[in-house]
C-alpha positions as CSV (number, residue, x, y, z in Angstrom):
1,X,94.6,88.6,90.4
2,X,94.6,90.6,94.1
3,X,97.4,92.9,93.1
4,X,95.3,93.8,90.0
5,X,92.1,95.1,92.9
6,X,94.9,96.0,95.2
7,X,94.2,99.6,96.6
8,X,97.0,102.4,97.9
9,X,97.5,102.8,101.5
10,X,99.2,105.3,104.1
11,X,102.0,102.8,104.1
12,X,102.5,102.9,100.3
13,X,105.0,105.2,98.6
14,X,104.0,107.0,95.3
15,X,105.8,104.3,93.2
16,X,104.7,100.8,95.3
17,X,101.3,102.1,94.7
18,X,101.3,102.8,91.4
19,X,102.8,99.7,90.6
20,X,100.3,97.7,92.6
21,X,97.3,99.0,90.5
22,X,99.3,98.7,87.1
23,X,101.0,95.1,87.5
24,X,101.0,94.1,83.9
25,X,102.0,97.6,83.0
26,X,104.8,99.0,84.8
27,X,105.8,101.5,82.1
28,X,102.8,103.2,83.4
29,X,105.1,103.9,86.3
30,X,108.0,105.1,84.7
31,X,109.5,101.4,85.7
32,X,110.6,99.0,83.2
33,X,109.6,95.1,84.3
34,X,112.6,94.1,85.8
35,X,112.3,97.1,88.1
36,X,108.8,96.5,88.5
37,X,109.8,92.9,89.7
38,X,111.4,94.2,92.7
39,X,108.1,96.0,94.0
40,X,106.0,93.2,92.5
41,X,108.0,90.2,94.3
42,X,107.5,91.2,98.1
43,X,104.0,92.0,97.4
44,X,103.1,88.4,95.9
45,X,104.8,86.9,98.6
46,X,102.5,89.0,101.4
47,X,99.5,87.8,98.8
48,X,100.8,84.2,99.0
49,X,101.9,84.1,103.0
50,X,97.8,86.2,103.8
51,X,96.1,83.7,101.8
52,X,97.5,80.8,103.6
53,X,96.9,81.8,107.1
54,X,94.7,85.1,106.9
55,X,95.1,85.0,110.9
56,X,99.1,84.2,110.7
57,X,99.9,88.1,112.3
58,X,97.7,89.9,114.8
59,X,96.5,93.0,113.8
60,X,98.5,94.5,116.4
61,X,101.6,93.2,114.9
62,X,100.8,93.8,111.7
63,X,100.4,98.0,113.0
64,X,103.9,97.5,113.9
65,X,105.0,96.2,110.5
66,X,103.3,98.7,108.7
67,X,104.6,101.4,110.6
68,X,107.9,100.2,110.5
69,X,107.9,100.4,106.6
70,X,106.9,103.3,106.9
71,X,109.3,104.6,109.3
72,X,111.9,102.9,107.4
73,X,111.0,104.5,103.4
74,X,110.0,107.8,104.9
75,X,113.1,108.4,107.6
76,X,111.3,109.3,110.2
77,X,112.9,110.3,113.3
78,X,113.9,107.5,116.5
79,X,115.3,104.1,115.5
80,X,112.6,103.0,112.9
81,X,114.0,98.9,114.2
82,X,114.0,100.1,118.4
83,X,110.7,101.5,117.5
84,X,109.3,98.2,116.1
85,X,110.9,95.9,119.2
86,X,109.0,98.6,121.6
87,X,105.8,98.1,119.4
88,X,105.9,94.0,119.4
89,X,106.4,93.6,123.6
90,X,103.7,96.8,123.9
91,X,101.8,96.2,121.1
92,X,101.3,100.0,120.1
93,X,103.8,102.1,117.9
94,X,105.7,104.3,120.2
95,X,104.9,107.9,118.3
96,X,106.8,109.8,121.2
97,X,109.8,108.0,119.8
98,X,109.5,107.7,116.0
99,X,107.3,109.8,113.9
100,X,107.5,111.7,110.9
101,X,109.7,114.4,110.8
102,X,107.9,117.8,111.0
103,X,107.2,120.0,107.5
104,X,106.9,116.3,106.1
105,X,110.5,116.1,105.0
């Protein structure tokens, strides 16, 4: 199974990671499986929606959705969702307006 191979990105938070490379053993992540599930359940579904059209989302676009995510778990400063409009009509993430917030907090 992908999920099984699937490797940690910036984008990934401790947990989502861990629970991406352990799939059949969320205990390993301090999760129990119905907890897992909710990690497990978006990430089959990006599995399911890449292999059926692998060139569905631009790259560009897809920058956007990952940064987005990111902006979103990490609370980085701007409008994580203004950000993301900015990023689909410019195609480019608009750091002088969302970014992590300094000290890494």
């Amino acid at each position: 199974m992908y999920l099984a191979q699937a490797q940690c990105g910036p984008m990934d938070s401790t947990v989502s990671c861990c629970v991406k490379t352990h799939p059949a053993t969320p205990e390993r992540c301090g999760l129990t499986a119905s907890e897992a599930s909710k990690y497990l359940a978006p990430m089959k579904a990006v599995e399911s929606a890449s292999e059926a059209s692998e060139e569905a989302i631009p790259g560009w676009k897809q920058v956007c959705i990952d940064a987005y995510a990111q902006c979103q778990e990490q609370a980085w400063s701007g409008s994580c969702y203004d950000c993301f409009r900015y990023c689909e009509g410019q195609h480019e993430w608009p750091v002088d307006k969302c970014r992590r917030r300094k000290g890494g907090e």
